[in-house]
C-alpha positions as CSV (number, residue, x, y, z in Angstrom):
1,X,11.0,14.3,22.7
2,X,7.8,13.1,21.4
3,X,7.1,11.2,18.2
4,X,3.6,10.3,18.1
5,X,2.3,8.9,15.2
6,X,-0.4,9.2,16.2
7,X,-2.9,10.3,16.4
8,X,-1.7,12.5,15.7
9,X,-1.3,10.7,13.0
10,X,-4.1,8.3,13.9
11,X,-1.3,5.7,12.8
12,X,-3.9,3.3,14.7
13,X,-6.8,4.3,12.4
14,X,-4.2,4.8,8.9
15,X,-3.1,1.1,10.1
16,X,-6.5,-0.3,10.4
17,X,-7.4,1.0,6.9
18,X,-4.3,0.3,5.3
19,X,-4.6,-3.7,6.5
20,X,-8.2,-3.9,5.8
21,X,-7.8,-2.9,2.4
22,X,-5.0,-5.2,1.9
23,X,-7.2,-8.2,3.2
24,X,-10.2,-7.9,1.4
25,X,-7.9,-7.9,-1.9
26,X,-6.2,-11.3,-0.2
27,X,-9.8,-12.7,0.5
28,X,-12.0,-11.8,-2.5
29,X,-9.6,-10.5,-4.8
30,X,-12.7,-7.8,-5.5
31,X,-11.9,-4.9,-3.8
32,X,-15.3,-3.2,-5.1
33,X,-17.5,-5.6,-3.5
34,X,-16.2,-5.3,0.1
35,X,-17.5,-2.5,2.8
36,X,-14.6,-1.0,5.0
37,X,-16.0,-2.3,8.1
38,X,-16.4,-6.1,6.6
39,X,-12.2,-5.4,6.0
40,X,-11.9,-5.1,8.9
41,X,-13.3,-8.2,10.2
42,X,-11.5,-10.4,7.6
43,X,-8.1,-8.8,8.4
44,X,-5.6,-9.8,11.1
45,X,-6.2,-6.5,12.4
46,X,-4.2,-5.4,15.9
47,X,-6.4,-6.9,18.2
48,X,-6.2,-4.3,20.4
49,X,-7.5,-2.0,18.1
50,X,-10.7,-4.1,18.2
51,X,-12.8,-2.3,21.0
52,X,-12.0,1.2,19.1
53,X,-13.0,-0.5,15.7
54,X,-16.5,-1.8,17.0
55,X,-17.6,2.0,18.1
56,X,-16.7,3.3,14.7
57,X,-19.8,3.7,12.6
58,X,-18.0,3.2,8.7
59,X,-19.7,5.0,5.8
60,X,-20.0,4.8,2.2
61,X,-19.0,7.4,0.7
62,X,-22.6,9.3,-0.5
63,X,-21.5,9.5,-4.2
64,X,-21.5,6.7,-6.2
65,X,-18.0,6.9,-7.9
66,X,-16.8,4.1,-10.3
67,X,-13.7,2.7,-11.3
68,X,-10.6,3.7,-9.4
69,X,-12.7,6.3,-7.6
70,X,-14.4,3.7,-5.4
71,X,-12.1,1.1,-5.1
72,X,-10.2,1.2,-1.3
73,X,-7.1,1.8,-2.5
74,X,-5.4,3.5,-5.6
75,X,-3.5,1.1,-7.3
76,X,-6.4,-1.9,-6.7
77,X,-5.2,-5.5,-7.3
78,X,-2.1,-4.5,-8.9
79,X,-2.8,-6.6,-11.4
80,X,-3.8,-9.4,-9.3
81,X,-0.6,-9.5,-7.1
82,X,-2.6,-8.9,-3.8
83,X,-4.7,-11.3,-4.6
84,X,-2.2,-13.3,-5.2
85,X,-0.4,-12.6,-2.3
86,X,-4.0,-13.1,-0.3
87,X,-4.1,-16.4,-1.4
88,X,-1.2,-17.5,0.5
89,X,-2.1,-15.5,3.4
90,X,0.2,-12.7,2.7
91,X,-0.8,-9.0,3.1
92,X,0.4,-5.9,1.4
93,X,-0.2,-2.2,2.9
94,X,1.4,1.0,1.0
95,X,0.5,4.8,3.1
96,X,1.5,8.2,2.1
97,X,0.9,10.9,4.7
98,X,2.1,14.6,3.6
99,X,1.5,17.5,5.3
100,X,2.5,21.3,5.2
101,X,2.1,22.9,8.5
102,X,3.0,27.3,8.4
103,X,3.5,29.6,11.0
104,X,1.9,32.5,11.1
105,X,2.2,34.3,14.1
106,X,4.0,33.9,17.2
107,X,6.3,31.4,18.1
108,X,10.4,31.2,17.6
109,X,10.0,32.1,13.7
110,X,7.4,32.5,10.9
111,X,7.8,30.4,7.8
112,X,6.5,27.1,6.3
113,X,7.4,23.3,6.0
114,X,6.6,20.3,4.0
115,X,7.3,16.4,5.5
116,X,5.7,13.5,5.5
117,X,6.1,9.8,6.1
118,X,5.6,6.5,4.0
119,X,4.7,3.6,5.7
120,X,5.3,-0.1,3.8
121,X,3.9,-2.9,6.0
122,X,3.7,-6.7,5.0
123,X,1.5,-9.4,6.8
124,X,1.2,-12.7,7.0
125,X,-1.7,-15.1,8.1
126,X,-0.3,-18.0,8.9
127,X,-3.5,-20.4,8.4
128,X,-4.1,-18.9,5.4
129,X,-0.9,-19.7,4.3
130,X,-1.3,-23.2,5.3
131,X,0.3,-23.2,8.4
132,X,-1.5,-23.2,12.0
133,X,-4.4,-21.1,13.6
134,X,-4.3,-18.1,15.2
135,X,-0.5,-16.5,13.8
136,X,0.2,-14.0,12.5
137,X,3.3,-11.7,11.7
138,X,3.6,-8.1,10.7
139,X,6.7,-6.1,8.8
140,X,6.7,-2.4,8.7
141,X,8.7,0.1,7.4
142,X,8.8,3.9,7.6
143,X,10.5,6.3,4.8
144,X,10.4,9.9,6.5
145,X,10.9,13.1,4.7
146,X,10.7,16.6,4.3
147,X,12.0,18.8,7.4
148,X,10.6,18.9,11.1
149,X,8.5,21.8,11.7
150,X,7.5,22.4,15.7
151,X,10.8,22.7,17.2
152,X,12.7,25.5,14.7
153,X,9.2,27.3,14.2
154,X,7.0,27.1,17.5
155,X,9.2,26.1,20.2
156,X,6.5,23.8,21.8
157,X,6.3,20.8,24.0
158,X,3.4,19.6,22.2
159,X,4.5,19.6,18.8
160,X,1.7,20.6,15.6
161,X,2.5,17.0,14.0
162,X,2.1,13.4,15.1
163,X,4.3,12.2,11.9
164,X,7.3,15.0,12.5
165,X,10.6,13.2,12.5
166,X,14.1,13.4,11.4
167,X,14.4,11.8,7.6
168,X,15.7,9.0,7.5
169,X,14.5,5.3,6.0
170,X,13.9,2.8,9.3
171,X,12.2,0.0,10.4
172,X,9.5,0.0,12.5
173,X,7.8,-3.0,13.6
174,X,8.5,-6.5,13.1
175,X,6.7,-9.0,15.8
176,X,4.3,-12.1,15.5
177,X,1.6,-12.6,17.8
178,X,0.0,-16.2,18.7
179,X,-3.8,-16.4,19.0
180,X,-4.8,-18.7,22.5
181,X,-7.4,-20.1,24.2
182,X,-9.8,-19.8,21.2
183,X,-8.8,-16.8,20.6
184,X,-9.2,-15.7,24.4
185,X,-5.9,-14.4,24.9
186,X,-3.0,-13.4,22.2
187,X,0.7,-12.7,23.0
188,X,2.8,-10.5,20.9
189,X,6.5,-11.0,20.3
190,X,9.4,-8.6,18.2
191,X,9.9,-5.2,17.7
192,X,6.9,-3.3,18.6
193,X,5.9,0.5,18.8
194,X,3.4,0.5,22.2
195,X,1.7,3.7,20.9
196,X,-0.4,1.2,18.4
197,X,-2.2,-0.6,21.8
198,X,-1.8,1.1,25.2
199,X,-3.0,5.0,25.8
200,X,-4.9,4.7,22.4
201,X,-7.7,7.3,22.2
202,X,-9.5,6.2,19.4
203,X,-11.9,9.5,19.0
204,X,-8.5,11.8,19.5
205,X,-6.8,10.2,16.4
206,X,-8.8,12.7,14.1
207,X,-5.9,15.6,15.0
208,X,-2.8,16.3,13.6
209,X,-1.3,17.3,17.1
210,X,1.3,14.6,18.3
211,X,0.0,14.5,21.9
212,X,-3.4,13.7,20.8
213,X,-1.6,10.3,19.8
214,X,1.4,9.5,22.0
215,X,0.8,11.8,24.8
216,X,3.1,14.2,26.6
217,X,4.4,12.0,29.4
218,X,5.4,9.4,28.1
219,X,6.8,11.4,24.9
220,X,9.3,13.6,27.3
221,X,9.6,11.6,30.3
222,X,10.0,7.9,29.5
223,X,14.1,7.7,28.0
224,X,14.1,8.3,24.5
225,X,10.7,8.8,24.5
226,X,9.6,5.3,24.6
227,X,9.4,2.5,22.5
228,X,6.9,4.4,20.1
229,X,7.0,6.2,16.8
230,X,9.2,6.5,14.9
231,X,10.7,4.4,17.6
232,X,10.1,1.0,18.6
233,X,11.7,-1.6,21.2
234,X,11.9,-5.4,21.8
235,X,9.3,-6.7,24.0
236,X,6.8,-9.4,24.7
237,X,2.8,-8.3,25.1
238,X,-0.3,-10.5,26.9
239,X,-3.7,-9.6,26.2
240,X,-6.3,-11.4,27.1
241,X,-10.7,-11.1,27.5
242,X,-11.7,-11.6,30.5
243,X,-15.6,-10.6,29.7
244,X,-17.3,-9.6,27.1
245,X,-16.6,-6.1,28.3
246,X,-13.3,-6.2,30.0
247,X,-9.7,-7.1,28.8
248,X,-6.7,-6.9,30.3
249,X,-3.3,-5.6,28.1
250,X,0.2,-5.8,29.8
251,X,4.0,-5.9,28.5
252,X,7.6,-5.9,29.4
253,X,9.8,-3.7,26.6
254,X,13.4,-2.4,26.4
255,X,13.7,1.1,28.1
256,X,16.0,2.7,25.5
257,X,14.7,2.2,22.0
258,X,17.9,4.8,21.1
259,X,20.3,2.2,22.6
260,X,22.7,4.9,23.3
261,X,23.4,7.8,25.4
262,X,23.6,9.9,22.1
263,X,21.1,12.9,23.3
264,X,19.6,12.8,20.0
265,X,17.7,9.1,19.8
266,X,16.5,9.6,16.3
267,X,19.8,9.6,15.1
268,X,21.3,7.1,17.5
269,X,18.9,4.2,16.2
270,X,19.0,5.9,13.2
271,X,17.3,3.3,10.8
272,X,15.5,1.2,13.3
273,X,18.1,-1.5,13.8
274,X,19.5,-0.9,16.9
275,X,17.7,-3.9,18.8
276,X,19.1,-2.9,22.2
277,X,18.1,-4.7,25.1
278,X,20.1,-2.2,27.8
279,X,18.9,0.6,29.9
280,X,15.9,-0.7,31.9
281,X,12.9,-2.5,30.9
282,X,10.0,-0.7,30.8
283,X,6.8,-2.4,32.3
284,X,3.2,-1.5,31.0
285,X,-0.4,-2.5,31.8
286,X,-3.9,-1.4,31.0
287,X,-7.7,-2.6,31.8
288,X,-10.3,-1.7,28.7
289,X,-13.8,-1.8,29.6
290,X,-16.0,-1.7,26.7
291,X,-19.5,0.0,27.2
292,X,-22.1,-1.4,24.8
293,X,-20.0,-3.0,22.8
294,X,-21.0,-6.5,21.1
295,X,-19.7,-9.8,22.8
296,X,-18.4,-12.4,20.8
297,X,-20.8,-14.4,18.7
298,X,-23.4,-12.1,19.5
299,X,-25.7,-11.4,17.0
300,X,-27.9,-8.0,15.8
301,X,-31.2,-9.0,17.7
302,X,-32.9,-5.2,16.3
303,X,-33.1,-3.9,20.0
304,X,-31.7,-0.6,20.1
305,X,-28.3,-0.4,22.2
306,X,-27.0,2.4,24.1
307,X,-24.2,4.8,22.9
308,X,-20.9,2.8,22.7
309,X,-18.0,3.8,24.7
310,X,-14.0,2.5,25.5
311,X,-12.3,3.2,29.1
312,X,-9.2,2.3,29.7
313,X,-7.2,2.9,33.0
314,X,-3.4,2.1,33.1
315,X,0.4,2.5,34.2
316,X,3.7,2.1,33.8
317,X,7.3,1.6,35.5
318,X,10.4,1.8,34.2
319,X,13.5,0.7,36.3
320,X,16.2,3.1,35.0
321,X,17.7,5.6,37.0
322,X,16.5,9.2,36.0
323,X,18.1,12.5,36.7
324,X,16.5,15.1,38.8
325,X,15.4,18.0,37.7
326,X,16.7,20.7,39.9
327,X,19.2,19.1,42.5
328,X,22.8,18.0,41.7
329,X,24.7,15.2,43.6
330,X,25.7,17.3,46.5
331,X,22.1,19.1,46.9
332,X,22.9,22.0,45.2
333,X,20.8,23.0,43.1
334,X,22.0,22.6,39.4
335,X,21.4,26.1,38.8
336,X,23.6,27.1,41.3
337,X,27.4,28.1,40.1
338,X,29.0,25.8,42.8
339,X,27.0,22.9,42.0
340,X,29.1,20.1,40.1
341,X,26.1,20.0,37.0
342,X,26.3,16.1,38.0
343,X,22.0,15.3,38.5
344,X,21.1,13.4,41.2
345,X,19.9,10.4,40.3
346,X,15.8,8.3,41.4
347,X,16.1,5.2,41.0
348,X,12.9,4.6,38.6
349,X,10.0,6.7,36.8
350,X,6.4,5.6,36.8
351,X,2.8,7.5,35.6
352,X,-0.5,6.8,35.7
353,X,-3.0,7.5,33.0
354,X,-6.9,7.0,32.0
355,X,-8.5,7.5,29.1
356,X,-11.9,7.6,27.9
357,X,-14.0,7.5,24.3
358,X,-17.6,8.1,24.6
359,X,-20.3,8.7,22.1
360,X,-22.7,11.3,23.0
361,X,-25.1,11.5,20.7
362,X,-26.9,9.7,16.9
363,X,-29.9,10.7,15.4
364,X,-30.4,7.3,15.0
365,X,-29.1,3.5,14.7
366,X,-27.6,3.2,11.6
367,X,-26.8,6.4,11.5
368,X,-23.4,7.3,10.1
369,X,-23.9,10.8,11.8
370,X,-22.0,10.7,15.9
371,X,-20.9,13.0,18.2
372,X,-18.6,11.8,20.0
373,X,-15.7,13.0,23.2
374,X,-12.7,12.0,24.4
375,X,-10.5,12.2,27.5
376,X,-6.9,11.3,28.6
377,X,-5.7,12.1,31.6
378,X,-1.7,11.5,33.0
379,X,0.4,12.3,35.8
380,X,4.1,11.6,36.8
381,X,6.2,12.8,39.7
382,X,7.4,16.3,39.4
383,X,11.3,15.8,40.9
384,X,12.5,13.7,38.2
385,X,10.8,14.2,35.0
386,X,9.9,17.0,32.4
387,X,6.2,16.8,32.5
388,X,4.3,16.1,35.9
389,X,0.4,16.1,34.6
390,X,-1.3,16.1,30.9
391,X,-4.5,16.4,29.7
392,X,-6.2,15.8,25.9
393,X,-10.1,16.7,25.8
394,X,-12.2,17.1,22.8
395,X,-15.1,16.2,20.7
396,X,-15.4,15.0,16.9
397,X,-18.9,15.2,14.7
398,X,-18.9,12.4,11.8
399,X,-20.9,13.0,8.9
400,X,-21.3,17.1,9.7
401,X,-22.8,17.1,6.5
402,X,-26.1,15.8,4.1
403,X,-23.8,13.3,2.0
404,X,-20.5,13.5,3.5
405,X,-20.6,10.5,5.4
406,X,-16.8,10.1,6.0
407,X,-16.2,13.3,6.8
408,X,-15.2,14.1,10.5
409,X,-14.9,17.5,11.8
410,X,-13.2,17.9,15.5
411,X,-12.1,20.5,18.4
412,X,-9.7,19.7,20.8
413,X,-7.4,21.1,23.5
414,X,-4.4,19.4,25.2
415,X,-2.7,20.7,28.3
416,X,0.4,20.1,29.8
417,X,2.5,21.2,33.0
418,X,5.8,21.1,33.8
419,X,7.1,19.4,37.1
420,X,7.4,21.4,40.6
421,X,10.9,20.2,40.4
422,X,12.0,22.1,37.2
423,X,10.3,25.2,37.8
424,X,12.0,25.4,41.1
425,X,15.0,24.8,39.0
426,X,13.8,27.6,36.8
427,X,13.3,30.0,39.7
428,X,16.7,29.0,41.1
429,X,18.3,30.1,37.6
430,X,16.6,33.9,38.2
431,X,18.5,34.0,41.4
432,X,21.8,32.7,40.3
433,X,21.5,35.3,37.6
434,X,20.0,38.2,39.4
435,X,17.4,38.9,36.9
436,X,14.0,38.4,38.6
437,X,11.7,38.6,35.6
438,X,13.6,35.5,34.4
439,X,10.8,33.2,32.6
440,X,9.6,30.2,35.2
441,X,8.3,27.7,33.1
442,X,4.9,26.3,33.9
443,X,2.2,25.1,31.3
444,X,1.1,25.2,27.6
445,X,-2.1,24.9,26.0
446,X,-2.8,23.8,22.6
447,X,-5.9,24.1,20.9
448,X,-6.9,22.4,17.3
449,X,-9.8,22.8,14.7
450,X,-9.7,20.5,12.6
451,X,-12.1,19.3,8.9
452,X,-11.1,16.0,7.5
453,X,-12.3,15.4,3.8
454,X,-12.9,11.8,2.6
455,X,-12.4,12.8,-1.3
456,X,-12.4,9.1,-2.2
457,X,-11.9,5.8,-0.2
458,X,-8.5,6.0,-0.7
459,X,-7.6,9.8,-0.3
460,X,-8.6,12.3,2.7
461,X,-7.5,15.5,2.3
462,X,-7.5,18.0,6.2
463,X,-7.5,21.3,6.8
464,X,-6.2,22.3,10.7
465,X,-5.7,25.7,12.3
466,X,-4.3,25.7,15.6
467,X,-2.9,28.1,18.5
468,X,-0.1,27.2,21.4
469,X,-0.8,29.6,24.3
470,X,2.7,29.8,26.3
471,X,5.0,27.4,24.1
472,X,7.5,25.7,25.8
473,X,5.6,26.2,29.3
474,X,6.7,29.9,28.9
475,X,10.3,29.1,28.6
476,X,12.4,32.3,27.9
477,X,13.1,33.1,24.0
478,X,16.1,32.0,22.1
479,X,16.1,35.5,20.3
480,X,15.7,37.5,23.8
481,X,19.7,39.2,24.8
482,X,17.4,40.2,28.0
483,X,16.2,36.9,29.0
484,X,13.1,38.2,30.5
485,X,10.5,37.2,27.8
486,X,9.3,33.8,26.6
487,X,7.8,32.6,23.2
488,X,5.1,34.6,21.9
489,X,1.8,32.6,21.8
490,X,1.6,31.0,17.9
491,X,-0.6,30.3,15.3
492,X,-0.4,27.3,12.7
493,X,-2.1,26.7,9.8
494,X,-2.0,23.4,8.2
495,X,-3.0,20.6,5.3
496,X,-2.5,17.2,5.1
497,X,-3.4,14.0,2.7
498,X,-3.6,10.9,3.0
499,X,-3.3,8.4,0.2
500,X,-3.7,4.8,0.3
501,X,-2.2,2.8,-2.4
């Protein structure tokens, strides 16, 4: 399963934007006279979102629209209720992503779908409220809609949308964090979805493709697909600086956000309130090292400073027991018509993973126009899970254009291949049947372009094309009586908006 927000939905970014906009009404109550990235800084942002926010170079738009067409949001002050709110230290976000994804060629079937997700997420500062220093407390909730597209049109493991999901009305989030040691070191408490802080690519959010959010191993090989969207677990989470450069993340989280053995874990924590604290724990760490990045207090001293960059190497265990993918409990193999279809069970699943965002290239300074790459690389054993290696690569050029500041255009590829164990289990199932050309799976590649269109500060409209070679790994067709012949290689066109209100 994976449900990556992702990026794919670059639910990091949309959350970044949505929270910034909501402070600066809380803070000035003028929404007109604030820049995006001084938001930023005046909103109890997710810290670990920080590193990724200090690379981005934030625009104004190059047209000098008025009224509601420059304003950060659509609705504004609401007649003074979020600055209202602000004044007490309280926070208001509103997000509408729609897309409409269609397949034209390849893939299990052609045709078209519409879904999209609204996200409501409330805030509170609790100095600004009058309280202590350094709290904070967030509240989000997701109203999902429309109809799934990947898995009834495609057939692929990486699926064309970060925000597909089954509808359904849920929460998502609700944790406070505690600032320490002078802001040093913070700890994070509640319901939390992991995909907002570790494995974050922040260059790779531009796509609509779920891995290039919440990647491919931990979508189909942690249980349930881990505590990540639209999905999110109990847990406590440490992070804390220990240079100006390097910081340290790690966290302990329930290992079955579903809290059931109901296969389908969308339905089984159906609206978010399932709380369950069985099936494993699921431990996580990462070290971020920021390259030119700006310490603390540090101050603009006119030097020129070299290309800003994020790397982040990590891993994590969960201590559930996990089924293997080809032998049974007597050593059969499970594709053998003796065995008793009971898996044999590993005690544990672990992966490790690195990422990496670089920027490669700015005509100058202050430029708003980058290029910029990104890498994430992952691997897990092959004997008990789904996936055994994944890869995301690509590059993204801000401000493409004279006077399109905000406007990021992006290629990108992710890669994925399936574990030795299941394609011996595959090869194992051509015997037992005695049909040779039997499809083994192996990998899939997935490719996206990708034009995002800031059409005000509040509204980006994106236009994607991409093409799965070998969906499903090359797993055989659900429409083939022959089973000798897997999914056709598929194209997918796509738009999406994004309105914040």
């Amino acid at each position: 399963m994976s449900h990556s927000l992702p990026a794919s939905w670059s639910r990091s970014k949309t959350a970044v934007v949505v929270v910034s906009a909501c402070a600066a009404w809380a803070s000035a109550g003028n929404v007109q006279a604030e820049s995006t990235m001084n938001l930023a800084e005046q909103a109890e942002v997710n810290p670990a979102e920080l590193p990724e926010a200090d690379q981005t170079v934030q625009a104004k738009p190059a047209d000098q629209w008025t009224g509601v067409w420059n304003r950060s949001t659509l609705l504004g002050d609401m007649g003074g209720l979020r600055s209202s709110l602000g004044q007490h230290g309280i926070t208001l976000g509103l997000t509408e992503d729609s897309e409409y994804l269609s397949n034209v060629s390849g893939g299990l079937k052609h045709g078209s779908e519409y879904h999209g997700v609204t996200t409501l997420t409330l805030g509170l500062d609790t100095q600004r409220a009058g309280l202590w220093e350094g709290g904070s407390a967030n509240v989000s909730v997701l109203d999902i809609h429309g109809d799934s597209f990947s898995a009834d049109h495609v057939g692929s493991l990486q699926t064309s949308s970060g925000t597909e999901a089954a509808a359904t009305t849920r929460l998502w989030e609700a944790w406070y964090q505690q600032k320490l040691f002078n802001g040093k070191a913070d700890i994070k408490i509640g319901q939390q979805s992991i995909d907002q802080e570790f494995m974050v690519s922040q260059y790779a959010g531009t796509f609509m493709g779920t891995m290039f959010g919440w990647p491919a191993i931990p979508s189909d090989d942690m249980t349930a697909g881990g505590p990540a969207y639209p999905l999110s677990g109990l847990g406590v989470r440490l992070r804390g600086k220990l240079t100006d450069q390097l910081s340290v993340l790690g966290g302990v989280f329930a290992g079955d956000p579903a809290g059931t053995s109901n296969s389908d874990s969308q339905q089984a924590n159906k609206h978010g309130t399932a709380f369950n604290l069985h099936g494993g724990s699921l431990w996580i760490s990462e070290l971020q090292y920021g390259l030119n990045q700006p310490g603390d207090g540090q101050l603009d001293d006119g030097k020129p400073k070299g290309l800003p960059g994020t790397y982040k190497l990590g891993a994590w265990y969960q201590n559930a027991k996990f089924g293997d993918q080809r032998y049974d409990d007597t050593g059969l193999s499970l594709a053998d018509p003796n065995s008793s279809g009971n898996a044999a069970q590993h005690r544990g699943n672990y992966s490790i993973y690195a990422v990496a965002d670089q920027m490669l290239w700015r005509p100058a300074e202050d430029s708003s126009r980058t290029l910029n790459a990104f890498t994430r690389l992952m691997w897990a054993p092959g004997d008990r899970n789904q996936i055994s290696f994944s890869a995301n690569a690509g590059i993204t050029l801000t401000a493409p254009f004279n006077g399109r500041d905000s406007d990021v255009a992006g290629l990108a590829v992710g890669y994925v291949k399936v574990g030795n164990h299941l394609r011996a289990y595959d090869e194992d199932t051509a015997t037992a049947n005695g049909n040779p050309l039997y499809p083994v799976r192996r990998d899939e590649t997935f490719v996206e372009a990708t034009y995002q269109y800031q059409l005000t500060p509040w509204w980006q409209l994106q236009g994607d094309l991409q093409y799965t070679l070998k969906p499903g790994a090359g797993t055989v067709s659900s429409t083939d009586s022959t089973q000798t012949q897997h999914i056709p290689n598929a194209w997918v066109v796509a738009v999406k908006t994004v309105i914040t209100f």
